[in-house]
Structures are given as C-alpha cells and as structure tokens.
N, C-alpha and C positions, 0 to 999 in steps of 0.2 A: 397625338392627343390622347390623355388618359386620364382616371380618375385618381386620388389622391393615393389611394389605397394600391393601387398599381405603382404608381411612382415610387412608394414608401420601400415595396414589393423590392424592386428595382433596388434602391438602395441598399437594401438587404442581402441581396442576391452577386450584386457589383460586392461587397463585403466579401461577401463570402469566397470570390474566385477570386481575389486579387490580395484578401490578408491586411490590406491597408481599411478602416473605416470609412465610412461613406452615410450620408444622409440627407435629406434636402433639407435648404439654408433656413435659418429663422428668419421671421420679417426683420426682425432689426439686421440682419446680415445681408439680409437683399438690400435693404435700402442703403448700407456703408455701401456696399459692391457696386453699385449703381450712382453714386455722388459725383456730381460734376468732377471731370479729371480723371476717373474711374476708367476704367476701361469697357465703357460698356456699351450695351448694343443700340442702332439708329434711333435716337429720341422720337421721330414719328411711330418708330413702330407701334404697333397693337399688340404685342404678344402679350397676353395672361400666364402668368405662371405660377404654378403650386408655390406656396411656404410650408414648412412645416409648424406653424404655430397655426394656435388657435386666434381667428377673428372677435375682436369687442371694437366697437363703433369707436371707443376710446381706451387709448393705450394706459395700460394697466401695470403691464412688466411680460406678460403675455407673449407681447413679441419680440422677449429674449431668449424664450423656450420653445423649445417642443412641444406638442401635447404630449400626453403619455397614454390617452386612449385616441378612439374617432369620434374628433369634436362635431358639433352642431353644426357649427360653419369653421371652416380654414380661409387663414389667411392667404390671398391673393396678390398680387402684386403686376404691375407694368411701369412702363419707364416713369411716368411722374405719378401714378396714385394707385391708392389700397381700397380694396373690399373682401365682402366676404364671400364665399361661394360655404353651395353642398359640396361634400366631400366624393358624394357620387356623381357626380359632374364628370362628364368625359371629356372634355373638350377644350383643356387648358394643358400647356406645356410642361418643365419643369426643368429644374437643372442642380447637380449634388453639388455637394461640400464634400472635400475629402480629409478630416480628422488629423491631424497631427499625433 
C-alpha cells in the first residue's frame, strides 16, 4: 500500500534499471485491461488501485492521459467502479504499464 507519488516513484525507478519504460496505466487503460474476457483479477475483489490520471466526476479525455503534475485528486479504479482519492493516500495498490 502506497501513495501515488510512491508508485509513480516506482515507475521511475523500474525505468531506470531495466532501460525499458514503465508508468502506471491511465484510467481509460485500466478499464480496457479489466473488460469482460480480459484477463483480470477476482471480480469480488476490493482492490483499489492508483491510475495515473487525474479524477473529474465526469470523463472529459482526462482519462486518456497522465497528469503532468500532482493532481487534486487521482483516478482510482477497482474491478467495476471509479473514484477519486488524494494523492497522499497510502493505502491503495497499483500496477505499471510497460511502454512499447
């Protein structure tokens, strides 16, 4: 469990030793990755996980990007629904993207 800023850290970091890109997914990337037939994890679960986009109540294009700084609130995500958290939140998951 860690805060946004950790995780982003991380992707950074994973970058930097392995040469290949790395960064955590956009909401709109979570939620393809997660579509029925997906390969993805126990639909009961609870897990919260960091996006790297910024949260608006409504999707805007938002959560086709990045932020580019540390938004107000980040997009969150679990297996059926989205909010938004603080960024200094510690206590949500996370999982990269690795760049082509």
């Amino acid at each position: 469990m860690v805060t946004w800023k950790e995780a982003t850290d991380y992707a950074v970091w994973l970058t930097s030793k392995t040469g290949h890109q790395y960064r955590l997914p956009t909401e709109a990337e979570w939620e393809r990755a997660f579509q029925p037939g997906a390969n993805a994890p126990d639909p009961a679960s609870r897990d919260r996980e960091w996006t790297c986009s910024e949260y608006r109540q409504t999707y805007g294009g938002q959560e086709q990007r990045c932020a580019d700084r540390l938004p107000e609130a980040v997009a969150i995500r679990g297996h059926t629904w989205r909010a938004g958290a603080d960024p200094l939140s510690d206590d949500l998951e996370f999982r990269v993207v690795r760049l082509p």
